[in-house]
N, C-alpha and C positions, 0 to 999 in steps of 0.2 A: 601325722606329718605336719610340718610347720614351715610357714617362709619365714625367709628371715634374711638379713644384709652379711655382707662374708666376715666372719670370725676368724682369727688367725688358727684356729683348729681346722676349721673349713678349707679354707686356703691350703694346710697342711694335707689334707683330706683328697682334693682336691688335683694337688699336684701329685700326691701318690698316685692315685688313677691312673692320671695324665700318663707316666713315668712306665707304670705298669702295663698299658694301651701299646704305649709305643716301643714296649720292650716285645710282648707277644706279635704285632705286627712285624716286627725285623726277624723275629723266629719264623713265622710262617713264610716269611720270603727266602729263609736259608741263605741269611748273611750274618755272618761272625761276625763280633766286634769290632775286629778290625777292619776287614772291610767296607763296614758301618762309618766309622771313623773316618776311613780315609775319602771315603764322597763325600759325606756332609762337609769335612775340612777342621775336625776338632779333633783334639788329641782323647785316647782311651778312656781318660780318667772325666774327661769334661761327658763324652758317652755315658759312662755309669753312673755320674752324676745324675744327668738328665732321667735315663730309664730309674731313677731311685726317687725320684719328685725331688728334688734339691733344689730349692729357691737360688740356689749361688749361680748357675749358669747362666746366661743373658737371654731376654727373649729371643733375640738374632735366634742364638743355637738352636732352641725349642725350634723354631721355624724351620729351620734350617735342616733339622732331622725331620721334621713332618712331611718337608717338601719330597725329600728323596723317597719316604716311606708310601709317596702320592696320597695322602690325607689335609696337605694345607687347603684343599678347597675348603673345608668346612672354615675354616676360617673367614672365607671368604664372607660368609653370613655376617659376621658379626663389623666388617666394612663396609658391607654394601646396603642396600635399600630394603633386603627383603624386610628386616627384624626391626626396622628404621621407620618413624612416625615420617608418612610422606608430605611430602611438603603443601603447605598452605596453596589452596588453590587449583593443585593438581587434580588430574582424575583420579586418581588414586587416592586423593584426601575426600573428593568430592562422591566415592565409589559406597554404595549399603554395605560392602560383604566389611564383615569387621577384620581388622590386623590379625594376621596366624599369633595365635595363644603359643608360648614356650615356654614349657615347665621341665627343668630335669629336679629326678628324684636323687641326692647322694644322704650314702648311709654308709656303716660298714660292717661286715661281718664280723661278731662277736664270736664265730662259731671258730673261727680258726685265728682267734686271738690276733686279729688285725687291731679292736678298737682299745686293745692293751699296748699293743704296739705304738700306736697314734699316740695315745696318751702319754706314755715315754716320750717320746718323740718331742711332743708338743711342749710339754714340762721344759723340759731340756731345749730347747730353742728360747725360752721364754726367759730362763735362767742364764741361759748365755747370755741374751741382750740384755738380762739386768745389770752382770757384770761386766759387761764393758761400757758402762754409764757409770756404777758404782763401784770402785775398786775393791773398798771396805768389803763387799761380798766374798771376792774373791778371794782374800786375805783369811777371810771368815769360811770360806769353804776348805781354802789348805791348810786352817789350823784344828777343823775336823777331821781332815786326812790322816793329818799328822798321829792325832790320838788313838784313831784306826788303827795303822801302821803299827803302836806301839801296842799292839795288844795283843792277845793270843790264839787270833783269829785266820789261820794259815791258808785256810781256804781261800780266800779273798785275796791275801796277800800280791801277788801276782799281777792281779786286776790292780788293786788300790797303788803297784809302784807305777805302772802302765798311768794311769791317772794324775801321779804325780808328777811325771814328764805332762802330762796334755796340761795341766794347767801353768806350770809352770813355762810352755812353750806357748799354751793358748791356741793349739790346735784342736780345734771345735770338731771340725767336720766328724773327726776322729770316731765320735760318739751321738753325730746327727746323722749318721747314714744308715742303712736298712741290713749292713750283713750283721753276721752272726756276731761274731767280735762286738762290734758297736750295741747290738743288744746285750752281749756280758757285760760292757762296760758301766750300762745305763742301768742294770738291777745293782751294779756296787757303784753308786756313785753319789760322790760329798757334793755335789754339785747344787741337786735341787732342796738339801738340805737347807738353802740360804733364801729359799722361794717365801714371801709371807703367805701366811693363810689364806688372806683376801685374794692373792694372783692365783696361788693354787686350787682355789676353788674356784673361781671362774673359769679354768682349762677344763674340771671337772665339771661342771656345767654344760658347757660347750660339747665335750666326750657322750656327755646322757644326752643331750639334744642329738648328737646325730646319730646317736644307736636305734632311737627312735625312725630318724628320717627326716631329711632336710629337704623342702622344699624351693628352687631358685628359678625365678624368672616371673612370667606375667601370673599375676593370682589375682581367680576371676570369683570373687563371695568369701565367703568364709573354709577355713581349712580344719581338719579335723584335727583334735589335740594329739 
């Protein structure tokens, strides 16, 4: 296990949890979607988002769902004083007992091909924001479509016209999201074909660091490899 500062894999990692936490939580309460939805004050689709770890939602909403689920207390830690260096001069600063230590461990299960999952995922978020910096990518991704397309590969067929609409509309989410579709989409997809070696292996870097085990928060000596 290793500390280490938040990686855009982590963060992806991260807000999966999140997504997944707060999806089991509304289960256990026996409230459907919709009436999920209609307390917090967001439409279905901005819900699924959220229980999906989707960066696109606002933190408002994340809150927002946490409060009704009655979990934003823990929140509360990271505004208040506990996890906070107290201030100069206080008793509290002035006190022997040293600051509560906070370490969380995140990893993810390779067992049930979560960290294949992520990795997709990751790839593909990473290639998205190249291409809307770089156009020349995108251009470069639909003229590997294209040749796709023209081939004699029927299988795919289906998926790669589906593809053709997303980039040509540049509907992302399309193929950043966690259902089944979005994973067909992401095993046939020209997309991360336009990633250079250098980006792509740093995601894969990232991937093998947390299969491993990520360490975050206060690290008191040295941590094991």
């Amino acid at each position: 296990m290793t500390a280490t500062k938040i990686t855009p894999v982590l963060e992806n990692q991260l807000l999966l949890q999140l997504g997944d936490r707060l999806k089991r939580l509304r289960k256990a309460q026996r409230m459907g979607t919709v009436e999920m939805a209609t307390r917090v004050g967001i439409a279905r689709n901005t819900l699924r988002a959220i229980e999906s770890g989707d960066p696109a939602p606002s933190m408002g909403s994340y809150l927002r769902v946490m409060s009704v689920l009655g979990v934003s207390g823990e929140l509360a830690l990271l505004v208040g004083d506990t996890l906070q260096p107290a201030p100069t001069g206080s008793a509290a600063a002035q006190s022997r007992h040293a600051r509560p230590a906070v370490q969380v461990l995140v990893s993810t299960d390779s067992s049930q091909h979560e960290a294949q999952d992520l990795q997709s995922i990751a790839l593909h978020r990473v290639a998205v924001d190249l291409v809307k910096t770089e156009p020349a990518l995108l251009i470069k991704a639909q003229a590997t479509l294209t040749r796709w397309l023209n081939s004699d590969n029927s299988r795919s067929t289906s998926l790669w016209k589906e593809w053709d609409d997303i980039l040509r509309r540049r509907t992302w989410r399309k193929v950043l999201g966690r259902t089944r579709r979005a994973q067909e989409l992401r095993q046939a997809s020209p997309l991360i074909t336009v990633l250079p070696d250098e980006v792509r292996k740093a995601v894969l870097d990232q991937i093998s660091m947390l299969k491993r085990g990520v360490v975050l928060g206060d690290v008191q000596g040295e941590t094991a490899p």
